[in-house]
Structure formats: C-alpha cells, structure tokens
C-alpha positions in Angstrom: 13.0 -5.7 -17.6 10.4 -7.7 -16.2 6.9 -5.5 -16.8 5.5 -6.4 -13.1 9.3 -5.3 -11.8 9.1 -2.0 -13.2 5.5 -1.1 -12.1 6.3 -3.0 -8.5 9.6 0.0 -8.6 7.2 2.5 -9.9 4.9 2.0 -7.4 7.2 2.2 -4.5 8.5 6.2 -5.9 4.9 7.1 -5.9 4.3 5.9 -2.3 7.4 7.6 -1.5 6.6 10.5 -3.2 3.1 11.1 -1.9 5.2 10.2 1.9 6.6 13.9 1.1 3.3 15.6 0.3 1.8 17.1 3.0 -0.8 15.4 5.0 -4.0 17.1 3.6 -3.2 16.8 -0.3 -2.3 12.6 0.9 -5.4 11.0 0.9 -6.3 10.8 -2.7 -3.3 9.9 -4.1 -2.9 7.4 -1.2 -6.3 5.6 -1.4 -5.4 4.9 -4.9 -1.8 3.5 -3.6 -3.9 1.4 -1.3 -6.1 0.2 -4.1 -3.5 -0.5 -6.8 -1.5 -2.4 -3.8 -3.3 -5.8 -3.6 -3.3 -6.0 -7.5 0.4 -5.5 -7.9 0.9 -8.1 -4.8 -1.1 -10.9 -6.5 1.0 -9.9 -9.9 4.4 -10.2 -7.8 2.8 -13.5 -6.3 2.3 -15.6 -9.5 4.9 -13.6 -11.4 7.7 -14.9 -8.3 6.3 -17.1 -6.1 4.6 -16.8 -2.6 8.6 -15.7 -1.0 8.1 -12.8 -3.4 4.5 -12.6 -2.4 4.9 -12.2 1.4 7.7 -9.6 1.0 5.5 -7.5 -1.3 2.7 -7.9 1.6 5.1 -7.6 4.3 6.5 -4.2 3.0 2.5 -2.9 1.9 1.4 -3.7 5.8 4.3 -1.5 6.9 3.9 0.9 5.0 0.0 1.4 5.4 -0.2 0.0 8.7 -2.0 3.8 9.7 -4.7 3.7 7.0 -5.3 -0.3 7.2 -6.0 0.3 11.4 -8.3 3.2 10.3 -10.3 1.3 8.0 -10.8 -1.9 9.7 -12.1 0.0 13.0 -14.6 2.0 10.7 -15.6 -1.6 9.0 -16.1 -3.1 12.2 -17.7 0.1 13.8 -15.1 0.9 16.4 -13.9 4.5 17.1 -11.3 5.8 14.4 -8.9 7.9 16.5 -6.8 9.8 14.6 -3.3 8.3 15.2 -0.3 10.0 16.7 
C-alpha cells in the first residue's frame, strides 16, 4: 500500500476520532490535524495529481470550515464569534 494512502486514511480516523471528543479536550489534537493537513495535501498532490489534490482540499475545507473562519477573522482583526 501506497505510504501517502495509508497516512491520507490515517489521518481521516484521527479527525474523526477527535470529531467524537468533546469540545474542550478538541483543540489540541485538532490544531495539529490542521497543521499536518496542508502537508499531507501537497503529498496527495504530487503523489496523484492536482484531481487528487483538490479532492484532498475540498474534503480539508469541509471539514475545518469552523476553525479556518475563526482564524482568518483573527488574522485579519475582525471579531471571532463563536459559531453556532
């Protein structure tokens, strides 16, 4: 099996597994999710092709959509609501 397969499938049970965690023990685990993310994109990217590529970045930007609003209001000093 194809090293960047098995670490794209490992990646995903973490997410999903941090999903069941309650919201307070989340953000550690998750921030390192959202750091790792970009990595194993560009990885799935030259590994597959740009197809593979906008998938992988199409299911990340679903999945963080939340934490990706959050931060890009803070970066561009706007009011970080918490979302509902």
């Amino acid at each position: 099996m194809n090293a960047v397969i098995l670490l794209a499938v490992l990646w995903v049970f973490a997410a999903t597994a941090v999903a069941l965690l309650p919201m307070r023990l989340q953000m550690n685990p998750g921030l390192a999710l959202l750091i790792a993310a970009p990595v194993l994109i560009g990885a799935i990217t030259l590994e597959f092709g740009w197809l593979a590529g906008i998938a992988a970045l199409a299911g990340f930007l679903s999945m963080f959509r939340h934490p990706l609003r959050y931060f890009w209001r803070k970066w561009r000093g706007q009011e970080t609501g918490v979302p509902e």
